[in-house]
C-alpha positions as CSV (number, residue, x, y, z in Angstrom):
1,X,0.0,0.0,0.0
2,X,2.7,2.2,0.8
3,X,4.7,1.9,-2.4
4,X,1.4,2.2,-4.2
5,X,0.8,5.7,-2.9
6,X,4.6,7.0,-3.7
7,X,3.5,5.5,-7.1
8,X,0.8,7.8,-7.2
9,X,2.4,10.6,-5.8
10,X,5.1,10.4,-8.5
11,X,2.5,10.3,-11.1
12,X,0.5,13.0,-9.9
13,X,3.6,15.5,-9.4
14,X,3.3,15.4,-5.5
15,X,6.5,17.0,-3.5
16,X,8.0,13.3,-3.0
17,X,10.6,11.3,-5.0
18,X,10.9,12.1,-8.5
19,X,13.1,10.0,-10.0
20,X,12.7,6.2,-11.0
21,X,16.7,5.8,-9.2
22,X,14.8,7.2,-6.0
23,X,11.9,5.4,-5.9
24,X,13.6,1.8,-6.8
25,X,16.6,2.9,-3.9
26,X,13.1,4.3,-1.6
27,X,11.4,0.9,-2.3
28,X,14.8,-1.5,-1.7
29,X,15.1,0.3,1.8
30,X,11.6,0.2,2.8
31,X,11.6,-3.6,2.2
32,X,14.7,-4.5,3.6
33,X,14.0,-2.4,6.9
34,X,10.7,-3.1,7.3
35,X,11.0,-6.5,9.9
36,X,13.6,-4.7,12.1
37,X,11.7,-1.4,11.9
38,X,8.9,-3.3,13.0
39,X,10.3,-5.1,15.7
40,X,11.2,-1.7,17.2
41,X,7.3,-0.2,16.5
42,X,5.9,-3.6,18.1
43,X,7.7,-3.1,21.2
44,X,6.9,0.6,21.2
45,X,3.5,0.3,21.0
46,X,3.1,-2.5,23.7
47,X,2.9,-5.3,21.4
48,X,0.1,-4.5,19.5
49,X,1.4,-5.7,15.8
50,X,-1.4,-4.2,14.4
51,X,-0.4,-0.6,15.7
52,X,3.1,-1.3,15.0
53,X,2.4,-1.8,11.6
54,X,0.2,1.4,11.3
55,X,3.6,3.0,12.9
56,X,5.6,1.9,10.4
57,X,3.5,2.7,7.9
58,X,2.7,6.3,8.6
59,X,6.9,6.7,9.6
60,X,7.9,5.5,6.0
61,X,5.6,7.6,3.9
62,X,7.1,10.6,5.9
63,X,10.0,9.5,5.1
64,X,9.2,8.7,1.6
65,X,8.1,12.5,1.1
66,X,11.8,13.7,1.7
67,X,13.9,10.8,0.5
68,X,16.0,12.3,-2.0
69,X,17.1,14.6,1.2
70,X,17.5,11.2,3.6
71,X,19.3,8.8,1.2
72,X,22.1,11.6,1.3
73,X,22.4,11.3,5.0
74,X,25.6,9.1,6.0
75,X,23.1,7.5,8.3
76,X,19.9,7.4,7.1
77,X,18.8,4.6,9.7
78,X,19.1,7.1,12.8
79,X,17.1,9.6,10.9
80,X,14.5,7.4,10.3
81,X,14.7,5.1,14.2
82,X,13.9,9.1,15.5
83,X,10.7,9.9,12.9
84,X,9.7,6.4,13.8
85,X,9.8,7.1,17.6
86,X,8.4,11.1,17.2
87,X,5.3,9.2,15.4
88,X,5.1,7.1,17.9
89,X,5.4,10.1,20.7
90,X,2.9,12.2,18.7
91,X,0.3,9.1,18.5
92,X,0.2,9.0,22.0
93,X,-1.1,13.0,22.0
94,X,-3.8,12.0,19.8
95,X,-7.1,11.7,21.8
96,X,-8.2,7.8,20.7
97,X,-10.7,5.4,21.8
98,X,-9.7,2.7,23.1
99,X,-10.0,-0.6,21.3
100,X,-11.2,-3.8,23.1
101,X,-9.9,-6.0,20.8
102,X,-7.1,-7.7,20.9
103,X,-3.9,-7.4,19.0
104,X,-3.6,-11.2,17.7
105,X,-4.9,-14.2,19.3
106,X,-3.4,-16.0,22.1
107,X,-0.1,-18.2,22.0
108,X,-1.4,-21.4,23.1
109,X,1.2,-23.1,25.3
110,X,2.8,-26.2,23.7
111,X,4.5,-29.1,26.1
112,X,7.6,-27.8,26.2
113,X,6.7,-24.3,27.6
114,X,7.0,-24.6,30.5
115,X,6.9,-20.6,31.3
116,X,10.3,-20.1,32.4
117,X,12.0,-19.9,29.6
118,X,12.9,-16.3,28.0
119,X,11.4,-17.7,25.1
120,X,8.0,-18.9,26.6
121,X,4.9,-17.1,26.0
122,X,4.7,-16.2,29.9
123,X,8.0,-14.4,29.7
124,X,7.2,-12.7,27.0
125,X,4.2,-11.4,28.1
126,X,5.2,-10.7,31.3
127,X,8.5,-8.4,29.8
128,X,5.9,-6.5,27.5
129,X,3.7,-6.0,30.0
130,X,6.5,-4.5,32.0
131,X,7.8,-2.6,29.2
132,X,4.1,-1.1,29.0
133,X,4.5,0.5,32.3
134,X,7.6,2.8,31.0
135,X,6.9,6.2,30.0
136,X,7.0,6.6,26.9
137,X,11.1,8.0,26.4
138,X,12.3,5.6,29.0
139,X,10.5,2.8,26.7
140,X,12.6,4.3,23.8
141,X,15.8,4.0,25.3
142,X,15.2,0.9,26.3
143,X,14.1,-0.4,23.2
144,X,17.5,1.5,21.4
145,X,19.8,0.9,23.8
146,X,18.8,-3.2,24.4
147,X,17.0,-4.0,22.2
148,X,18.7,-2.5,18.9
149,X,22.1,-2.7,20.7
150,X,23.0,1.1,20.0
151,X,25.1,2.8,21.9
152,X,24.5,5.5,24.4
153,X,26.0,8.1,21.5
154,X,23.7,6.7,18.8
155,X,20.6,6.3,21.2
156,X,21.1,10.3,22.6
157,X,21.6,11.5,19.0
158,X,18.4,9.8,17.8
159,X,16.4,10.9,20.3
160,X,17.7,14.4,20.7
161,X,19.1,14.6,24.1
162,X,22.3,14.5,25.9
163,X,24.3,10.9,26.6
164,X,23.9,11.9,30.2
165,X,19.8,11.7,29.8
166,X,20.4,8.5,28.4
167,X,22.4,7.3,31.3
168,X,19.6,8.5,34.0
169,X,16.6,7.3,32.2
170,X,17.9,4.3,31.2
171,X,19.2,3.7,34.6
172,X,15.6,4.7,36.2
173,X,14.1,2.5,33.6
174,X,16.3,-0.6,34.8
175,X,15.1,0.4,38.5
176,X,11.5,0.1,37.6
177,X,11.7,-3.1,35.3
178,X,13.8,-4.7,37.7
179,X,10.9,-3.9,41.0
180,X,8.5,-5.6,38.6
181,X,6.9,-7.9,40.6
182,X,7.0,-10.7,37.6
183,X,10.2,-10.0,36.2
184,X,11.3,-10.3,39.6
185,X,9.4,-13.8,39.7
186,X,11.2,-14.4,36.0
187,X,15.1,-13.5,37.3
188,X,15.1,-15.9,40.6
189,X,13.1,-18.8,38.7
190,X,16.3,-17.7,35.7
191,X,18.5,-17.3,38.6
192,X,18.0,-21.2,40.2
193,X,17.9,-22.7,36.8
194,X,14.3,-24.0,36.3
């Protein structure tokens, strides 16, 4: 859908992309980023994959717009981690009703999950949730600084603040995932070897 409407856009003159080099380079990036840009938008938006996707989504056709700019960049990646996690910010000032539904159905358990794995359904769940209770910049360092693996550097450049922010709310983020009562349930079930 996305690459349909910078198809369109091209067509119909819209400020966008203009040439067929930039939309083939536009459309090579978008696919070949889109399942780690995803993972990051899942964990932003609490797991929902549906609401991940819409993240994505709405970040890449920003992009999209000023491509012949970002494909410039010498690193395009961090310009486009930030617009994905300023969506994300900005989503959350939207006034929205809130949906009942669930984001995908239920993991059923299968023998060998046992729940204690970090790989088990239970886990999982139980780290999201806890991920869920971060503000929303803490959950963005998080998610860049353990999740992607970036450094404090990369992580305070993307999101526009100083390494030493980075430090204090990654550190206060730690605090609060580590006083979760089921992650603390998780490390001393990890801790004993069960």
């Amino acid at each position: 859908m996305l690459l349909d409407r910078a198809r369109i856009m091209r067509e119909t003159g819209e400020t966008g992309v203009y040439g067929e080099d930039d939309l083939k380079d536009f459309e090579t990036y978008a696919a070949v980023r889109w399942p780690r840009l995803l993972r990051v938008a899942y964990l932003l938006t609490n797991g929902d994959h549906h609401e991940a996707e819409d993240l994505v989504q709405a970040t890449l056709a920003k992009v999209y717009l000023r491509w012949h700019h970002i494909r410039t960049l010498d690193a395009p990646d961090q310009y486009v981690r930030r617009a994905l996690i300023n969506n994300n910010a900005s989503r959350h000032r939207k006034r929205r009703v809130v949906q009942l539904l669930t984001p995908h159905l239920p993991e059923q358990r299968g023998p060998s999950d046992g729940g204690g794995g970090p790989e088990s359904y239970d886990t999982r769940s139980a780290l999201f949730a806890a991920l869920a209770d971060l503000p929303p910049r803490q959950r963005a360092i998080v998610v860049l600084r353990y999740w992607e693996c970036l450094s404090e550097q990369e992580t305070s450049r993307i999101l526009g603040c100083s390494v030493g922010t980075v430090k204090s709310q990654a550190s206060r983020a730690l605090k609060k995932l580590r006083s979760s009562a089921v992650l603390s349930d998780y490390a001393v079930t990890a801790a004993h070897g069960r």
